[in-house]
C-alpha positions as CSV (number, residue, x, y, z in Angstrom):
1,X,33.6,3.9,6.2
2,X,29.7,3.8,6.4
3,X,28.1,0.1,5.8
4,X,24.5,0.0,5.2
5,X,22.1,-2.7,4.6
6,X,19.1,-2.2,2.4
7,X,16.3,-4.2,1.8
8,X,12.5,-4.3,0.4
9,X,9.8,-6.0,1.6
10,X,6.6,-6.4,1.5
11,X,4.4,-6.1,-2.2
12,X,6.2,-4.3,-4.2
13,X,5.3,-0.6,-5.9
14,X,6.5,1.6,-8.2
15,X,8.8,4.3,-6.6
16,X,11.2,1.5,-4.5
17,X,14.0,1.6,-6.7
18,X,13.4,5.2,-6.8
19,X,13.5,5.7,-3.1
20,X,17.0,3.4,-2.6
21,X,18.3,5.7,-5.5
22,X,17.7,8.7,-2.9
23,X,19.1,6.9,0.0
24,X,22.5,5.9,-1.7
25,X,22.8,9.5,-3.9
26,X,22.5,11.3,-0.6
27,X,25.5,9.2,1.2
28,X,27.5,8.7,-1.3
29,X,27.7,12.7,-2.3
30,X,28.4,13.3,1.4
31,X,30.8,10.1,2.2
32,X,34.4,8.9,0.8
33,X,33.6,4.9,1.9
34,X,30.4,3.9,1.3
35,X,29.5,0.3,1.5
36,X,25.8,-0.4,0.5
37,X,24.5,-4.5,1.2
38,X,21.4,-5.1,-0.7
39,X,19.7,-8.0,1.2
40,X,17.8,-10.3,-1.8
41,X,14.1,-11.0,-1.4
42,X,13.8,-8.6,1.8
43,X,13.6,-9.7,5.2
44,X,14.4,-13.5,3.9
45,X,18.0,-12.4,2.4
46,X,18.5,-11.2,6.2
47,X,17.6,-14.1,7.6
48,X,19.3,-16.8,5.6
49,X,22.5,-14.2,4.9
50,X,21.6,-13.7,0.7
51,X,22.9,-10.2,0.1
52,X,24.7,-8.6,-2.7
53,X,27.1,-5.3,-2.4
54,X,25.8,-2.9,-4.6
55,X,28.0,-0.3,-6.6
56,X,27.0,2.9,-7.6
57,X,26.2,1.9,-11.3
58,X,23.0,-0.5,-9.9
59,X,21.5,2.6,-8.6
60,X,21.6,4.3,-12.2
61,X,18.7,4.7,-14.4
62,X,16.3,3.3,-11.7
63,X,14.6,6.8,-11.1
64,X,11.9,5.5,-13.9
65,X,12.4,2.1,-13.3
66,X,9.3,0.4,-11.0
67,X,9.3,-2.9,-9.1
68,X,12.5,-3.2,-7.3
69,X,16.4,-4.6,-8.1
70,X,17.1,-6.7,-5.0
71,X,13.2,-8.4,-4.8
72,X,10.9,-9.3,-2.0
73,X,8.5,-11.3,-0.1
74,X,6.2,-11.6,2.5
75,X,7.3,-12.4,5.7
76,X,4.7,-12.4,8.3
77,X,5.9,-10.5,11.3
78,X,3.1,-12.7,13.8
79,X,5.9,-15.6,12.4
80,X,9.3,-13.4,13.2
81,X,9.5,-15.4,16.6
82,X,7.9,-18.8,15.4
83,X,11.6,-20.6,14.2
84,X,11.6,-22.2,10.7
85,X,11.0,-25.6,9.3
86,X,14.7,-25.9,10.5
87,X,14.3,-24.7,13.9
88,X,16.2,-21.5,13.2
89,X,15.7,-18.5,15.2
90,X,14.6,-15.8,12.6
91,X,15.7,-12.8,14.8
92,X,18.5,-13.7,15.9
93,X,19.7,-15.0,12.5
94,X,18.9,-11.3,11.3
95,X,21.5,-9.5,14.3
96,X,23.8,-12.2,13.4
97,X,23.9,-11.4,9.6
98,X,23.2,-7.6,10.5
99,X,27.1,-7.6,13.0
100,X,28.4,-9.8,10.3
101,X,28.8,-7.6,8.2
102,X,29.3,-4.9,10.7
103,X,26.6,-2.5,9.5
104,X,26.0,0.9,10.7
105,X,22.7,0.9,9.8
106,X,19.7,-1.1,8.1
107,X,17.5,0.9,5.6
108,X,14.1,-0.8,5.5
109,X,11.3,-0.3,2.3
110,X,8.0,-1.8,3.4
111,X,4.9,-1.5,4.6
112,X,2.9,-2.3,8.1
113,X,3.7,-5.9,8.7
114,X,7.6,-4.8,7.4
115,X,7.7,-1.7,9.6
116,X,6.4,-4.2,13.0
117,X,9.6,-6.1,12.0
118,X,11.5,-2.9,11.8
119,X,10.8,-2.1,14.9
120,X,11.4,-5.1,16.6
121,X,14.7,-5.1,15.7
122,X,14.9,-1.8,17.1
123,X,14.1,-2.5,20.0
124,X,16.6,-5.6,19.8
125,X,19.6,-3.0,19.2
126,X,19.7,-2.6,15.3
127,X,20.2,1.1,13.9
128,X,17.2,1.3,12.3
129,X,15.5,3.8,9.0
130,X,12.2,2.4,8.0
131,X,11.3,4.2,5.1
132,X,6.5,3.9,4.3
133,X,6.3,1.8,0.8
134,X,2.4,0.7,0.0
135,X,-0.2,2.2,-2.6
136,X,-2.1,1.4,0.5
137,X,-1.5,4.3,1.9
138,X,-2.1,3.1,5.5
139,X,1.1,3.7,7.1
140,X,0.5,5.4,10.7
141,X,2.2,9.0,11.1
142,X,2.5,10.0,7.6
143,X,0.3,11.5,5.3
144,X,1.6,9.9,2.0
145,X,3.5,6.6,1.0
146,X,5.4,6.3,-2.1
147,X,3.6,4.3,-4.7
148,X,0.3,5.6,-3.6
149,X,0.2,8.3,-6.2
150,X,1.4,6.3,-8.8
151,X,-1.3,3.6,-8.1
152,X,-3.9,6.1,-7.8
153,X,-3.2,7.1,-11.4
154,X,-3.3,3.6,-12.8
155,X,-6.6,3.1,-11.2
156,X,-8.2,6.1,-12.2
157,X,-7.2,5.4,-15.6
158,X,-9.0,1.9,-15.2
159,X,-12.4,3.7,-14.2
160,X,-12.3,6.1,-17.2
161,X,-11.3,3.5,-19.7
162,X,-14.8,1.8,-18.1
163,X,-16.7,4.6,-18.8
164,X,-16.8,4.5,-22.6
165,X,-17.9,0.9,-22.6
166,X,-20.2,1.4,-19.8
167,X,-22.2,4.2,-21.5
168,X,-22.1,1.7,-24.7
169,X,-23.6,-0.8,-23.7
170,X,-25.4,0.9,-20.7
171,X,-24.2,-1.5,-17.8
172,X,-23.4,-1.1,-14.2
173,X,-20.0,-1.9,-13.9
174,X,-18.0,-2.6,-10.4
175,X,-13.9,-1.8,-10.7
176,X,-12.6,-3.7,-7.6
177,X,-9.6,-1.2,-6.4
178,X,-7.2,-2.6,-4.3
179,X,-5.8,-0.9,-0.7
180,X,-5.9,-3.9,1.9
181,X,-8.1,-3.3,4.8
182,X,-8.5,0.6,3.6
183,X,-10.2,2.7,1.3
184,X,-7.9,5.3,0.9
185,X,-7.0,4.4,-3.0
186,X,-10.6,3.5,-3.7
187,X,-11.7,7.1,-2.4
188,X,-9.0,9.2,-4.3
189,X,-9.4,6.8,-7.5
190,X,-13.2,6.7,-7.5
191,X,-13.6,10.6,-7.0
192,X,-10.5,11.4,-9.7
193,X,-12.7,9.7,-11.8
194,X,-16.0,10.5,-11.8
195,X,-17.3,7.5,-9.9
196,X,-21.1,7.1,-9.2
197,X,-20.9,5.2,-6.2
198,X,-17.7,4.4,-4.2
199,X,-17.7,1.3,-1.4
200,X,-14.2,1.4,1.1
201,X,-14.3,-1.0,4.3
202,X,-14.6,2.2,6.6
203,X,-18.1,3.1,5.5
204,X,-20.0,-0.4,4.9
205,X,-22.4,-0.4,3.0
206,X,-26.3,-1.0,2.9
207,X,-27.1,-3.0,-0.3
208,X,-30.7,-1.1,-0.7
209,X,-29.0,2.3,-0.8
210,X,-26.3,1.1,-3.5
211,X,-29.4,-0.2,-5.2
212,X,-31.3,3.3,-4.7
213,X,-28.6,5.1,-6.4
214,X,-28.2,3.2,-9.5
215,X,-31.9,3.4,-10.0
216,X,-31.9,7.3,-9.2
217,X,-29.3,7.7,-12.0
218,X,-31.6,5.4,-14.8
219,X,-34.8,7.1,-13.9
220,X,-32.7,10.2,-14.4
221,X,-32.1,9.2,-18.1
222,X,-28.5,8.1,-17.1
223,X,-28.2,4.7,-18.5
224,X,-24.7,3.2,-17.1
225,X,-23.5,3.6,-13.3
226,X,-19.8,3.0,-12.0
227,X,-18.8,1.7,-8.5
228,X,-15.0,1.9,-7.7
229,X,-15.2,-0.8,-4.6
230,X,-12.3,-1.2,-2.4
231,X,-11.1,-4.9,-2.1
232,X,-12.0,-4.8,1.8
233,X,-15.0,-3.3,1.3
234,X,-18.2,-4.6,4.0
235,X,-21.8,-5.0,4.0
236,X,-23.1,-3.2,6.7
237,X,-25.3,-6.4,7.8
238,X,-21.6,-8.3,8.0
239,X,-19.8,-5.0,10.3
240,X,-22.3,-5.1,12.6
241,X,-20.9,-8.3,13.6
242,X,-18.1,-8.9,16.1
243,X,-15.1,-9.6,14.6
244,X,-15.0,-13.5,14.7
245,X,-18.3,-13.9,13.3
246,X,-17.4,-11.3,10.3
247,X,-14.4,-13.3,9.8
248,X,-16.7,-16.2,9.7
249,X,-19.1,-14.2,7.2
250,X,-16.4,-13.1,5.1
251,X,-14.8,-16.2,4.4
252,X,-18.1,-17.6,3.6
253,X,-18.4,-15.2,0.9
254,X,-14.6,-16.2,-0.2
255,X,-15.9,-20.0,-0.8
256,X,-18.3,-18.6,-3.0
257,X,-17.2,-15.7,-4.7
258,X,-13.9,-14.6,-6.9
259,X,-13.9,-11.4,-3.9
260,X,-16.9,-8.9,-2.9
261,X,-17.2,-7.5,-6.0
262,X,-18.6,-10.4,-7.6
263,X,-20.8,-11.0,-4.5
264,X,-22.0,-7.6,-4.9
265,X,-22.3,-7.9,-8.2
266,X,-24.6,-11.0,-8.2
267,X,-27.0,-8.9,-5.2
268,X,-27.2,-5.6,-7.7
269,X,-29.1,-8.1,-10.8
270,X,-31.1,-10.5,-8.0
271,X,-32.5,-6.9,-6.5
272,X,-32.7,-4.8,-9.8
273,X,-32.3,-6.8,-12.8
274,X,-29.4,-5.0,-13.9
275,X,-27.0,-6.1,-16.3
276,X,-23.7,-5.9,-13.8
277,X,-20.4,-6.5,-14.8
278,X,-16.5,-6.6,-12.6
279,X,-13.5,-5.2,-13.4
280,X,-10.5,-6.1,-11.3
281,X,-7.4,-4.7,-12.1
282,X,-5.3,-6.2,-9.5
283,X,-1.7,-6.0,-9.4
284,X,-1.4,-3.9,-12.6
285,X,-2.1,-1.1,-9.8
286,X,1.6,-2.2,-8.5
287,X,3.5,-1.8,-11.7
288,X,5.1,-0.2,-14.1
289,X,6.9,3.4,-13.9
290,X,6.0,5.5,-10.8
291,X,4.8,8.7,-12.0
292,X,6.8,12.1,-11.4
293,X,4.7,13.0,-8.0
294,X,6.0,9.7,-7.0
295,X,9.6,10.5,-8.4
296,X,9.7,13.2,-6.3
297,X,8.9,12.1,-3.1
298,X,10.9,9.1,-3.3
299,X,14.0,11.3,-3.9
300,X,12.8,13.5,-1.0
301,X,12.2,10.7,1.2
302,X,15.7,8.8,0.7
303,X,17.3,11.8,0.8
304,X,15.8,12.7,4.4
305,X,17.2,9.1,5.2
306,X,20.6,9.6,4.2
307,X,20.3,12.9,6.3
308,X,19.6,10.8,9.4
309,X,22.0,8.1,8.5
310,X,24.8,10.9,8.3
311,X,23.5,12.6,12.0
312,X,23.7,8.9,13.2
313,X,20.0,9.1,14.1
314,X,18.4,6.1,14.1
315,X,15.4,4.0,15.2
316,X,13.0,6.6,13.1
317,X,10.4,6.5,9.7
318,X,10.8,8.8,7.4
319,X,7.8,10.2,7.2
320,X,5.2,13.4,5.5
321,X,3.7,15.6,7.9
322,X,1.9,18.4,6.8
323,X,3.7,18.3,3.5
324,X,6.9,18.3,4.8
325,X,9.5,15.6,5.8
326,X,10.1,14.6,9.3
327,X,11.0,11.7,11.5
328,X,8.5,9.8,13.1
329,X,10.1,7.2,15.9
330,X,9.2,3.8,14.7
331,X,7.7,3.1,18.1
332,X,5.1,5.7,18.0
333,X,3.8,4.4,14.1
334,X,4.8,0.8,14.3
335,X,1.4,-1.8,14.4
336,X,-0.9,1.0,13.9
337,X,-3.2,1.4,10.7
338,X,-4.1,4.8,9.1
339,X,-7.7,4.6,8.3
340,X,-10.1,6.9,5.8
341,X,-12.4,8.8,8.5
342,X,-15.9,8.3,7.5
343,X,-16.1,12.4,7.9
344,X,-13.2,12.9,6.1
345,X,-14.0,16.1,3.9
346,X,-13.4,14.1,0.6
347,X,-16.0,12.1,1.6
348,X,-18.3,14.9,2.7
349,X,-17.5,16.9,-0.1
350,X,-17.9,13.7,-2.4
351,X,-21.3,12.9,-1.0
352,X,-22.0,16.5,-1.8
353,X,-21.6,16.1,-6.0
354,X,-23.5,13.2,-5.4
355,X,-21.2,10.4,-4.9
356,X,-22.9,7.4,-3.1
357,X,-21.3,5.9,-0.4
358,X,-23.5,3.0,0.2
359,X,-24.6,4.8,3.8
């Protein structure tokens, strides 16, 4: 008898349900007793003991299927080892509720802060799989995430849908793009579609430059101009700064602005007189059906993971290397961010076309 524990945390994406549909499709073709406990709401349902056992019909028609059928939430791993309103150790309510029901292993879906967890309890005995969910695409020692494909797509079909009413009415227009602290969905989004200018946090940007390139595409004859801008994205004047003072900076801005793009936005008409308007597509980026890219690296992914929960090798991510899957220990990924390199050749080859990068 195999008893695993399952749970997703974090902001949710398209391709979790996908990914658990790998996971349990891989054991339960290879095991006689399979028990699978999906904890509710993520690393909360460990906490305070909310679970469910799932059968093998809730893993049925979820290939398509985005979000995810046991929920989530956000719990801050900086607040793991800070007890609760009712003085409850968190960890040590999640290794009670883990031997309680005597698992064999824990299968976690998330992200950075989700994977920090993950490997704390590692390291406080749990059998651990962490398996790299964000459309972030940040995730330390792998060169893809599920959901990032899918969310690339939905983007990039944002920006073109922009384009025909940009060229209209011959306006600038700003789509915020969303990736956290990174620009790796901005980058892809903004170049899949034809983006003039493209702003991500790891290149800030000089407003005169962003400026300098809408006005070289008017005097060119070229009427409208398209900036995909990365929620995180900086002005260069603000990264210069240490980090306190840019948290001071940026927070200013957050007082008086919806986010950057809308700061930006207002600097673009004071300095040009340009009609400018914002796009945010927010968490639609996040939903709906994960595309078949996505499909099938969720099934290769949870597959992998049923692989290693089979071998009884634990403590690992389940990661893409060189477009192939491998195991990554948790230790050696675990609190580290995957950032866009400023030389990366899709920038250099981006700037090449043309593409602006505020620099």
């Amino acid at each position: 008898m195999k008893r695993i524990g399952m749970l997703t945390s974090g902001g949710d994406c398209q391709a979790l349900n996908a990914t658990m549909r790998g996971v349990v499709k891989g054991l339960s073709h290879n095991l006689d007793d399979l028990e699978i406990y999906g904890f509710i709401e993520g690393y909360k349902g460990l906490i305070y003991g909310n679970y469910r056992l799932l059968t093998a019909r809730d893993f049925s028609g979820i290939l398509t299927r985005g979000g995810t059928i046991i929920g989530s939430s956000r719990q801050p791993f900086k607040l793991m080892r800070v007890p609760d309103a009712n003085g409850l150790d968190k960890v040590k309510a999640m290794v009670s509720n883990y031997k309680k029901l005597r698992l064999d292993c824990l299968v976690v879906l998330g992200g950075n802060g989700s994977q920090k967890t993950a490997n704390l309890l590692r390291e406080v005995g749990l059998n651990i799989i962490h398996l790299p969910k964000t459309i972030d695409n940040d995730i330390f020692g792998t060169d893809l995430t599920f959901g990032y494909q899918s969310a690339i797509d939905i983007a990039t079909n944002c920006i073109d849908c922009i384009h025909t009413t940009a060229s209209s009415h011959g306006r600038v227009f700003i789509v915020e793009v969303m990736g956290h602290k990174v620009g790796w969905l901005t980058l892809s989004a903004g170049v899949a579609s034809g983006a003039d200018v493209i702003l991500i946090p790891e290149i800030p940007y000089d407003l005169k430059k962003v400026c300098a390139a809408i006005d070289r595409r008017h005097t060119s004859g070229k009427k409208f101009t398209i900036l995909a801008v990365a929620e995180g994205a900086i002005p260069k004047e603000i990264a210069k700064l240490e980090k306190k003072e840019q948290k001071k900076e940026m927070e200013k801005i957050a007082r008086s602005y919806p986010s950057i793009s809308y700061k930006l936005a207002a600097d673009i008409t004071a300095k040009t007189g340009y009609e400018v308007r914002v796009t945010v597509p927010g968490h639609v980026q996040r939903g709906g059906t994960p595309d078949p890219f996505d499909r099938v690296l969720s099934t290769k992914l949870g597959a992998y993971a049923a692989q290693l929960i089979l071998q009884e090798e634990y403590g690992y991510m389940v990661a893409i290397v060189n477009n192939e899957v491998k195991k990554v220990k948790l230790q050696e990924s675990a609190g580290k961010l995957k950032t866009v390199d400023p030389h990366d050749q899709t920038v250099e080859l981006a700037k090449l076309i043309g593409i602006s990068f505020g620099d």
